[in-house]
C-alpha positions in Angstrom: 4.1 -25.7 -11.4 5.5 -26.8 -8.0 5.0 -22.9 -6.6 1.5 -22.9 -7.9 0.3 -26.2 -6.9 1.8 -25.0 -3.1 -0.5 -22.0 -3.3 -3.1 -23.9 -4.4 -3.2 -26.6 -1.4 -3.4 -23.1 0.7 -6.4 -21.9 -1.3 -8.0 -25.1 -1.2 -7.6 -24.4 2.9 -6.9 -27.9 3.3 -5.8 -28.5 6.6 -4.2 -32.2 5.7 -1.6 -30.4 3.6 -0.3 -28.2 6.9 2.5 -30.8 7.5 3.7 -31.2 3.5 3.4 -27.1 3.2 5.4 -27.1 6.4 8.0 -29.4 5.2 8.3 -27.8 1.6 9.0 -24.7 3.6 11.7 -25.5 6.0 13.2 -27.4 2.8 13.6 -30.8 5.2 13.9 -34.4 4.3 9.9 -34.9 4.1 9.6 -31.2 1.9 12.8 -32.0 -0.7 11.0 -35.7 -1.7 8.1 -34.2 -2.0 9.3 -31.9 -4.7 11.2 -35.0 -6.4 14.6 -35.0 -4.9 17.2 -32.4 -4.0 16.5 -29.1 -2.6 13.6 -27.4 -2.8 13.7 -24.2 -4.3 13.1 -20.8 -2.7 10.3 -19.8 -4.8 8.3 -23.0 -3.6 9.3 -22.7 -0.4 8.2 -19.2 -0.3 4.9 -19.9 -1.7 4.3 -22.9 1.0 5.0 -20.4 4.2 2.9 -18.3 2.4 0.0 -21.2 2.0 0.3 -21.6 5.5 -1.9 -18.6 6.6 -4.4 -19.8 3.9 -5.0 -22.6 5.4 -5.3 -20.8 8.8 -5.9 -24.1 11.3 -3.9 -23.3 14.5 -1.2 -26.0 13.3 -0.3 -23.8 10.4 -0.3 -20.5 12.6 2.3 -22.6 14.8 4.1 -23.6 11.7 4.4 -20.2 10.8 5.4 -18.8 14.1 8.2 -21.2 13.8 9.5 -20.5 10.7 9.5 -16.6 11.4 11.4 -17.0 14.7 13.5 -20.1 13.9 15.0 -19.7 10.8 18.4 -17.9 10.1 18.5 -14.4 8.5 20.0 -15.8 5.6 16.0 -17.0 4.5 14.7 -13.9 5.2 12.3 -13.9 2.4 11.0 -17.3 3.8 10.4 -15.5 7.1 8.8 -12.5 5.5 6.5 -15.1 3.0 5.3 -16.6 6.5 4.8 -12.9 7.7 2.4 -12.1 4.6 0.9 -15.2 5.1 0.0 -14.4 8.7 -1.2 -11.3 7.4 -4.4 -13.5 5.3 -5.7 -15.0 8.7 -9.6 -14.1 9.2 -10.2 -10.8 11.2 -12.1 -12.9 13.9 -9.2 -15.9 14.0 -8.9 -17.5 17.3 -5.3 -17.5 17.3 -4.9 -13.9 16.7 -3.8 -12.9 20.1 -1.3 -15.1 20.1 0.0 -14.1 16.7 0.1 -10.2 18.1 2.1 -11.5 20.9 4.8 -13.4 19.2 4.8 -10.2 16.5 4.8 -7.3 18.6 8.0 -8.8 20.8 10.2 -9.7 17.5 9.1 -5.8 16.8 11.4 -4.6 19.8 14.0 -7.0 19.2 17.0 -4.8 17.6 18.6 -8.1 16.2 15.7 -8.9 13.4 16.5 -8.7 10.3 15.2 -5.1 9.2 13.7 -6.4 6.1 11.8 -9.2 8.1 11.1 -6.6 11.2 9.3 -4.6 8.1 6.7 -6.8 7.6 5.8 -7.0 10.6 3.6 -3.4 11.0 1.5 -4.1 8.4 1.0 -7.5 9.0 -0.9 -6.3 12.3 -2.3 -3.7 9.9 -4.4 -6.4 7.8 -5.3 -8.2 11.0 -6.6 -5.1 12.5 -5.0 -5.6 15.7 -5.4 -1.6 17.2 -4.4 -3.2 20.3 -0.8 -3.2 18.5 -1.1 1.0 18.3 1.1 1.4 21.1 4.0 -0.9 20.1 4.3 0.5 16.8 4.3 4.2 17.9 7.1 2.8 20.1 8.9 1.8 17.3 8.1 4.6 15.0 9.5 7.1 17.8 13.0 5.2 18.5 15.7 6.9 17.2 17.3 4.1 16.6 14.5 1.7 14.0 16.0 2.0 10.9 13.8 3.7 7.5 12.9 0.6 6.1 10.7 -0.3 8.9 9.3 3.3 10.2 7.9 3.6 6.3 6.0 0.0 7.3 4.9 1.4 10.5 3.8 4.5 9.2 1.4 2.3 6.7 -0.2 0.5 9.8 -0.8 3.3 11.6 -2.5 4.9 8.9 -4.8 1.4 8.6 -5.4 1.3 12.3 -5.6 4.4 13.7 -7.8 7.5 13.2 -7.5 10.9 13.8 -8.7 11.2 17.5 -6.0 9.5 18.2 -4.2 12.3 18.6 -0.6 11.1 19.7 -0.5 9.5 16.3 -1.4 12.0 14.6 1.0 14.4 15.8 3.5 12.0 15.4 2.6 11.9 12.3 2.3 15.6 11.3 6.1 15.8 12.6 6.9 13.3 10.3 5.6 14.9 7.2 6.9 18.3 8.6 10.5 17.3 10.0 11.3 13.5 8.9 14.3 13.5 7.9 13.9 9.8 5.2 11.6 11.0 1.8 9.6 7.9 1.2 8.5 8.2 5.6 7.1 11.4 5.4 5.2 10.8 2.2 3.8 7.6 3.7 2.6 9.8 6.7 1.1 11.7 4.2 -1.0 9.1 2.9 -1.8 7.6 6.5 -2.8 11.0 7.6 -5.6 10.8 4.9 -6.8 7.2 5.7 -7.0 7.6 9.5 -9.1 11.3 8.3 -11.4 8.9 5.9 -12.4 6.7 9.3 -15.0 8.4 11.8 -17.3 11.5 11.7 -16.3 14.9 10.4 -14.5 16.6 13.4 -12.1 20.1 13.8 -9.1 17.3 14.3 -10.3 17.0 9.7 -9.6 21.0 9.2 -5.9 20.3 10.8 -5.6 17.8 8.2 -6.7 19.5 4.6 -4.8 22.5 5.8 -1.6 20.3 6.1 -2.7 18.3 2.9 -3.4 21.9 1.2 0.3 23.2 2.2 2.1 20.3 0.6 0.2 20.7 -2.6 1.2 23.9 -3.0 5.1 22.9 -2.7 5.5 24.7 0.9 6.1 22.0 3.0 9.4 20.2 3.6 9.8 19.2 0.1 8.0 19.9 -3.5 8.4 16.7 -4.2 5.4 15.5 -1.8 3.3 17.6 -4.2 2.4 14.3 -5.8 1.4 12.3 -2.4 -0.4 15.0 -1.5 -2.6 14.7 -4.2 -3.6 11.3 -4.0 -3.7 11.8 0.2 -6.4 14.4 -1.2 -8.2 12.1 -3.5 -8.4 9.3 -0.6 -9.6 11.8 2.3 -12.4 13.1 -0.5 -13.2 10.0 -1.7 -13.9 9.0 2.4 -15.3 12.0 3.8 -17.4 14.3 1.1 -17.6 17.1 3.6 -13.9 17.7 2.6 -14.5 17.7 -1.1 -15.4 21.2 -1.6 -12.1 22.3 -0.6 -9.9 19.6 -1.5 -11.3 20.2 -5.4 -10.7 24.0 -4.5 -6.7 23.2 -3.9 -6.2 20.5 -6.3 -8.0 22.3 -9.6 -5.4 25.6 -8.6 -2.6 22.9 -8.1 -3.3 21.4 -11.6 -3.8 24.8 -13.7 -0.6 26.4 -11.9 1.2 22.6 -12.2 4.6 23.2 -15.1 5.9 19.4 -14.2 4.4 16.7 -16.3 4.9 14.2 -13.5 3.2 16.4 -10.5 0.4 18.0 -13.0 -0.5 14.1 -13.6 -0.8 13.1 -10.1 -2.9 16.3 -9.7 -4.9 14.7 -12.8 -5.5 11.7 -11.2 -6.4 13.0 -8.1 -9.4 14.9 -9.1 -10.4 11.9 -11.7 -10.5 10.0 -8.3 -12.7 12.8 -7.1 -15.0 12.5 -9.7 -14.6 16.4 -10.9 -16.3 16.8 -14.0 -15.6 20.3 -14.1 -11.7 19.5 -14.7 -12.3 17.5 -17.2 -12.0 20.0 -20.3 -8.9 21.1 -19.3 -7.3 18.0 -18.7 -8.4 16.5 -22.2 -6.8 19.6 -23.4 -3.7 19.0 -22.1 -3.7 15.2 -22.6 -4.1 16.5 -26.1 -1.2 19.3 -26.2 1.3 17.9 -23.3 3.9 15.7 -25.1 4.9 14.0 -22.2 4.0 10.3 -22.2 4.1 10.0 -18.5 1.7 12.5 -18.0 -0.3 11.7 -20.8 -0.4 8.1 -19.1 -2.0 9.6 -16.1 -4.3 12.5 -17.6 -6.0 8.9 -19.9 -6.7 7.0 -16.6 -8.1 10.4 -15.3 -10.7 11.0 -18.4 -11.6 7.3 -17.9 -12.8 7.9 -14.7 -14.4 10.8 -15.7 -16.6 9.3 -18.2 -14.9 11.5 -20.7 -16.4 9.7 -23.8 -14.5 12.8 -25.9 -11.3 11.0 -25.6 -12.3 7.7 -26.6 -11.0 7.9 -30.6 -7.2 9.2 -29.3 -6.9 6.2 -26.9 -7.9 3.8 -29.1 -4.7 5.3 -31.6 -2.4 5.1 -29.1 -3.3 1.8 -28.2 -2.7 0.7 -31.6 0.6 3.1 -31.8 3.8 0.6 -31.5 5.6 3.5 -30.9 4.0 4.7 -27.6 5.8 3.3 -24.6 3.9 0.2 -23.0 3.4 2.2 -20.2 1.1 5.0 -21.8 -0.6 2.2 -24.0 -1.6 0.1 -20.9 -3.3 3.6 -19.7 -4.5 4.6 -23.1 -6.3 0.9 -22.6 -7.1 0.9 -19.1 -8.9 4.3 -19.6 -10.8 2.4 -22.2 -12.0 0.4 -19.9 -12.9 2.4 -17.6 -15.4 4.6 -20.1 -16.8 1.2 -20.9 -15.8 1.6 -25.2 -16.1 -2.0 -26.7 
């Protein structure tokens, strides 16, 4: 109750509550007797620094600041609640220059806690500070920041930058070629396709469906970026219909060729994304004859969003199947959904 009612004062924006959200959150004499006595636990305190940004007067953006820069590492998940609360402010805040400031030099400090330096990228992702470009690609070049936060500034610059931007880009393309951590290079992936979904449709887009087009097929650094590739496909098609054509080209030959459940479903869902009708037999087919529960998972949210009304009866018995994992029977409902069935 206490963690909702906290979240509630900061969706109520009520400014008069900045100094008991503040308190709750630094878990000080004032926040502990609100609470009734004793101290107040980290799951209400997170949800207060978290408030904070809700409420978004410049008190609570000072509040915030504090907590973030003040605090020991030891509450690091108070810090980061504060940090994803910052994150909520209004595009067109007042105090968002300030807020960049503050961010972007904790960014270069080496002695932040790397799981609180991590929020920080896309933090100034949601705010859409661009101006911020250059200090991430500064940290996304050192040698020296640590994977947990180049995968966050990989996601920002894929939110704030676009494919003229060609530094990023290329940094970028390196990392999906050469990157040595897994989960960096398939976030570059992804990026690649949201900074290609921003803009017109230049030369810089070909680069980009030809890299997209070689992971698909397995001959980039790793097979295993098979599956990002596909849904780096289905968000550059779903942005830029000029690229459809050949993105459904590479991802129906990806999904007939496909012998792993797991990557055949991501190539299933891509081109559900896509909207390709002309997949559609096939997949039901295979939804039909694949006993793979993970794939079948991904091939029902696929025909959902294909309007597949064919495979309406077989969701609806394996919603009702107690034997089906939960996973495949939230899908088998979800796809449902999607084709409308009552």
């Amino acid at each position: 109750m206490q963690t909702s009612a906290a979240l509630s004062l900061g969706v109520l924006g009520s400014r008069a509550s900045s100094a008991l959200l503040l308190a709750v959150a630094r878990d000080d004499s004032a926040g502990r007797e609100a609470v009734g006595g004793g101290p107040v636990p980290r799951q209400v305190r997170a949800h207060a620094a978290f408030a904070l940004g809700l409420v978004a007067d410049a008190r609570s953006i000072y509040s915030m600041l504090q907590l973030i820069t003040r605090l020991p590492d030891a509450e690091r998940d108070i810090k980061a609640s504060a940090l994803a609360g910052l994150g909520m402010l209004p595009a067109q805040h007042s105090q968002l220059d300030v807020v960049e400031t503050v961010l972007t030099e904790l960014l270069a400090d080496p002695r932040l806690d790397p799981m609180v330096a991590s929020y920080i990228p896309t933090t100034l992702a949601k705010l859409g500070r661009t101006t911020a470009l250059p200090a991430l690609l500064r940290s996304f070049n050192d040698k020296d920041t640590g994977h947990p936060l180049r995968q966050s500034v990989a996601l920002a610059l894929g939110r704030l930058g676009t494919l003229q931007d060609q530094v990023i880009a290329r940094a970028l393309y390196d990392e999906v070629s050469e990157g040595s951590d897994r989960m960096t290079r398939q976030f570059a992936l992804i990026s690649l396709a949201q900074m290609g979904g921003r803009g017109q449709w230049t030369d810089e887009h070909q680069t980009l469906i030809q890299v997209i087009g070689r992971e698909l097929r397995g001959a980039g650094q790793s097979q295993e970026h098979r599956s990002w590739a596909a849904m780096a496909a289905a968000v550059l098609g779903r942005a830029q219909p000029d690229a459809q054509p050949l993105l459904l080209e590479r991802l129906r030959a990806g999904y007939l060729s496909e012998s792993d459940p797991a990557f055949k479903g991501a190539f299933a869902m891509a081109l559900g994304l896509l909207g390709d009708s002309q997949s559609a037999e096939a997949i039901h087919r295979d939804f039909r004859e694949i006993a793979d529960q993970g794939f079948q998972g991904h091939a029902a949210v696929a025909l959902g969003f294909l309007q597949y009304i064919g495979c309406s009866e077989p969701l609806r018995a394996l919603c009702l199947d107690s034997s089906s994992s939960e996973a495949l029977r939230v899908s088998s409902a979800t796809s449902l959904g999607l084709l409308g069935d009552t």
